[in-house]
C-alpha positions as CSV (number, residue, x, y, z in Angstrom):
1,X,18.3,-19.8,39.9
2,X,20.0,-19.2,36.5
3,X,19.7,-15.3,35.1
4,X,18.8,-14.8,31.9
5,X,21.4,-14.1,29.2
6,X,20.9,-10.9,27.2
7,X,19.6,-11.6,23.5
8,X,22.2,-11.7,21.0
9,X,22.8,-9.1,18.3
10,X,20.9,-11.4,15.8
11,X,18.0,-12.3,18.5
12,X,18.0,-8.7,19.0
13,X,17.4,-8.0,15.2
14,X,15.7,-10.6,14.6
15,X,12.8,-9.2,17.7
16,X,13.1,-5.9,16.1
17,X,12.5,-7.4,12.4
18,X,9.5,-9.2,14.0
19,X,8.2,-5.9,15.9
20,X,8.5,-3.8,12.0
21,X,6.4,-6.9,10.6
22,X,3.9,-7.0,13.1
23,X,3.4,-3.0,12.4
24,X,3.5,-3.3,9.2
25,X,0.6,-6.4,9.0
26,X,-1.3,-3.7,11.3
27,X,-0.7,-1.1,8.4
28,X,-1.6,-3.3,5.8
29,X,-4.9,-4.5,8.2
30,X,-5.8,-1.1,8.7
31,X,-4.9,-0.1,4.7
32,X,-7.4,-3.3,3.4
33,X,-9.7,-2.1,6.0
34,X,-10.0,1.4,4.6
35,X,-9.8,-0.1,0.9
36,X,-13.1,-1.8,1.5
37,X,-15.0,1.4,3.2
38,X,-13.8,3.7,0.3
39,X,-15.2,1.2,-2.3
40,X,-18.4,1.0,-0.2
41,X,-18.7,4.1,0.1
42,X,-17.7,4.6,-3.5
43,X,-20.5,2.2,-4.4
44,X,-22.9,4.0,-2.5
45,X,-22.5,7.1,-4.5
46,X,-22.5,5.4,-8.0
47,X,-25.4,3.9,-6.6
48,X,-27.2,7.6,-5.7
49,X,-25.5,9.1,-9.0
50,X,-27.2,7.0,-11.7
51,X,-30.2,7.3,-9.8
52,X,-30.4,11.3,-9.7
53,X,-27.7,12.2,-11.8
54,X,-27.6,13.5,-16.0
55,X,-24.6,11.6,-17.8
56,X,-22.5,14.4,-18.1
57,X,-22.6,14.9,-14.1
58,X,-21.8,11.0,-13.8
59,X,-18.7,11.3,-16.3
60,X,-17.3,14.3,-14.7
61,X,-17.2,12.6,-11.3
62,X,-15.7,9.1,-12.8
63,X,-13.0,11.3,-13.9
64,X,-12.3,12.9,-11.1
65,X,-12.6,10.0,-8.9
66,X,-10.2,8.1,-10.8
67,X,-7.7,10.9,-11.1
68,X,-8.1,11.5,-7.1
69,X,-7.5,7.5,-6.5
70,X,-4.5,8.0,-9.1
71,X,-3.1,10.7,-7.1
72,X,-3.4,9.5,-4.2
73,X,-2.5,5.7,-4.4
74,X,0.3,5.4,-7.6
75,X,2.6,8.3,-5.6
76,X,2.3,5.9,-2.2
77,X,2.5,2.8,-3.7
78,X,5.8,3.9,-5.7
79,X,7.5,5.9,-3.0
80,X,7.4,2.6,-0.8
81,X,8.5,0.7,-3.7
82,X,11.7,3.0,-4.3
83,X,12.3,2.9,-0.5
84,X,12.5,-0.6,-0.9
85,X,14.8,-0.3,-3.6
86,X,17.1,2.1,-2.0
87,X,17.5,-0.1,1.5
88,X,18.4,-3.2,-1.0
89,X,21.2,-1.2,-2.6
90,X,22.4,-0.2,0.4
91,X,22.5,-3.1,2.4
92,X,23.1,-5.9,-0.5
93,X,20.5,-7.8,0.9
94,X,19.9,-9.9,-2.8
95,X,17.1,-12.1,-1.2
96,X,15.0,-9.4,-0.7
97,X,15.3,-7.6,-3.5
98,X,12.8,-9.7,-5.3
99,X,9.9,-8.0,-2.5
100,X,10.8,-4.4,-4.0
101,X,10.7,-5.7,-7.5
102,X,7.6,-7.1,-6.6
103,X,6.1,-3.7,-4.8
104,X,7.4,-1.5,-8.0
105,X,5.1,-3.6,-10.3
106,X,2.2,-3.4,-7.9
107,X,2.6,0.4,-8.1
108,X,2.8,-0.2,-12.0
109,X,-0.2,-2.2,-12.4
110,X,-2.0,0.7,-9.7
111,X,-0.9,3.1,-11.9
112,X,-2.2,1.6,-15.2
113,X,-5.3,0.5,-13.8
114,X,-6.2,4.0,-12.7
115,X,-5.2,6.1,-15.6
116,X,-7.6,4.7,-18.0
């Protein structure tokens, strides 16, 4: 009967990389899934708005709407971005510096596509 040999430091990073991925495809799951409810949701009320509402009540609550998603979507989507960026610099990992590039114009592109 053989015992098992304790994992090496890189096996043992590597099953803790894998672990952060795993929870962070559970985030992002949980993120699309709650995407999809507000914009039903969202829907719904456009839906109940044009239907009962005068078009200064409907403009009022597009703006609001919009500055609420702004709000509430551009500061998360750039404060994970500049985390990425500040574990790069830190760590010197060049390969992945491309991902937090990527993530800062995602939160760009949020940010523009709200503030109209």
């Amino acid at each position: 009967m053989s015992k098992e040999t304790p994992p090496k430091d890189w096996d043992k990073l590597w099953i803790e990389y894998n672990k952060a991925l795993k929870e962070w495809m559970e985030a992002f799951e949980s993120l699309q899934g709650a995407t999809k409810n507000v914009q039903s949701k969202y829907n719904d009320v456009m839906a109940k708005a044009l239907k009962e509402s005068s078009d200064k009540t409907m403009h009022q609550f597009t703006e609001n709407w919009q500055k609420s998603m702004s709000d509430a979507g551009i500061k998360t989507f750039k404060q994970f971005g500049d985390n990425w960026q500040k574990i790069l610099n830190q760590s010197g990992m060049d390969q992945v510096q491309t991902y937090g590039d990527m993530m800062n114009k995602f939160a760009e592109t949020w940010q523009k596509m709200w503030s109209k």
